[in-house]
C-alpha positions in Angstrom: -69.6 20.4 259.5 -71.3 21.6 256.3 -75.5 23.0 256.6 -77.2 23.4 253.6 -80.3 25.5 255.4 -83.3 26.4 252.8 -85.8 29.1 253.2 -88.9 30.7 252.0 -91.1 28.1 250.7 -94.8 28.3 250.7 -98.2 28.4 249.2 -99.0 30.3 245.6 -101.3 30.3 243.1 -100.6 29.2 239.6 -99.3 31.7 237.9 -97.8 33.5 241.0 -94.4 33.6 242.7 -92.0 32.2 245.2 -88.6 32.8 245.9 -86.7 30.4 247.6 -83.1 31.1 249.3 -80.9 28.6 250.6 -77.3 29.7 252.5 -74.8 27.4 253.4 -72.1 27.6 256.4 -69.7 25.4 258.4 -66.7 23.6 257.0 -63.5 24.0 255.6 -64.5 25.3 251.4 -65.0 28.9 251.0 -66.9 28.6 247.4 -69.7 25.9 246.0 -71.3 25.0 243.0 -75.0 25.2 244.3 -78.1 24.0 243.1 -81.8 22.7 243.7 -83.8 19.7 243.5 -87.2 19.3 243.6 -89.1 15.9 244.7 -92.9 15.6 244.4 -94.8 13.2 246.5 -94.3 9.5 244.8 -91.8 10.7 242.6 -88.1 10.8 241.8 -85.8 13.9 242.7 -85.3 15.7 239.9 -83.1 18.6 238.7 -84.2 21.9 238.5 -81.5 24.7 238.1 -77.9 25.4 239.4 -74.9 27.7 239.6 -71.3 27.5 239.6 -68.9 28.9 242.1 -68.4 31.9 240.5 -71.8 32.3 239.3 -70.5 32.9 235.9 -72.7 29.8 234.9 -76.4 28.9 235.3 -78.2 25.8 234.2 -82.1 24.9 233.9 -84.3 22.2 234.0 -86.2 22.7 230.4 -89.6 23.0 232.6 -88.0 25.8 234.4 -86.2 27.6 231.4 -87.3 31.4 231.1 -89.7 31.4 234.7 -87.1 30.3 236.8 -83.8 32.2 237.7 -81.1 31.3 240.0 -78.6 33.8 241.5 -75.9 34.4 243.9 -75.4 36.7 246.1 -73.4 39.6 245.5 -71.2 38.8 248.5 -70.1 35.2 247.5 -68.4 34.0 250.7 -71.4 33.7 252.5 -72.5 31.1 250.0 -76.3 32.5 249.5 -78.0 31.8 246.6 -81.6 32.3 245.4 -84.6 31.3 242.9 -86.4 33.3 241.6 -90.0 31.2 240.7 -92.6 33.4 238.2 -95.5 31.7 236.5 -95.2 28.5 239.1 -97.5 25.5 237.6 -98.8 22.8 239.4 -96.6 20.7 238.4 -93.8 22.7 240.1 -95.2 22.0 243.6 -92.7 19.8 245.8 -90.2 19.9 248.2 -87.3 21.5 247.2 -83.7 20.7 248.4 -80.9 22.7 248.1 -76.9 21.2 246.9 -73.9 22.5 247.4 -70.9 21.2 246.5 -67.0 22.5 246.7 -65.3 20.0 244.2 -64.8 20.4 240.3 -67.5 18.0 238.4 -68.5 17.5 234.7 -72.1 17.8 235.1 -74.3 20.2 237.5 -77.8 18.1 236.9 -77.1 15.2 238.5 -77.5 14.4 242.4 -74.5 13.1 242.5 -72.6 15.8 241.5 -73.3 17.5 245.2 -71.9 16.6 248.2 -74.3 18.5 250.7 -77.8 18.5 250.8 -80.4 20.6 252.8 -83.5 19.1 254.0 -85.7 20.8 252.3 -88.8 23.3 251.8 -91.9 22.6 250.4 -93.9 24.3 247.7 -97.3 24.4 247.3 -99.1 25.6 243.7 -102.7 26.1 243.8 -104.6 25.9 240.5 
């Protein structure tokens, strides 16, 4: 059985940091395509960033583009991945859910292009 486990969420200031991490373990794939989501209270999921398998490729939300950064890492069987949140807003506060997903898709923004889902961590921003 697949667990999609998130960690390091918490309380910041606008205009600080975070830095989320999310690992994934259990069933039979050795590589995913990961990526997070981030839901605010009363409000759809919605896409923030992602990475491929090989971590060759990296997509943003356009809010996110140039503070956020997601990464693998360097030991890619273990599944690990990171992000990497500078200059948070308010508007970036929410619980954030990581994806992973083993299969070949044609789009890495949309929730249904993951099969696995973690249950979440929330973020706080202060202003």
């Amino acid at each position: 059985q697949v667990q999609v486990a998130e960690s390091g969420g918490g309380l910041a200031q606008a205009g600080g940091s975070l830095r989320l991490s999310c690992a994934v373990s259990g069933g039979t794939f050795s590589q995913y395509a990961m990526g997070w989501f981030r839901q605010a209270p009363g409000k759809e999921r919605v896409f923030v960033a992602a990475i491929s398998w090989s971590g060759a490729s990296t997509y943003y939300a356009d809010s996110v583009k140039g503070r956020f950064t997601i990464s693998r890492d360097r030991d890619n069987a273990r599944n690990t991945v990171h992000l990497q949140m500078n200059t948070l807003r308010p508007e970036d506060a929410g619980v954030y859910h990581c994806t992973a997903d083993p299969w070949s898709r044609t789009t890495r923004l949309a929730q249904a292009s993951y099969e696995y889902w973690g249950q979440g961590t929330q973020v706080t921003v202060s202003s």
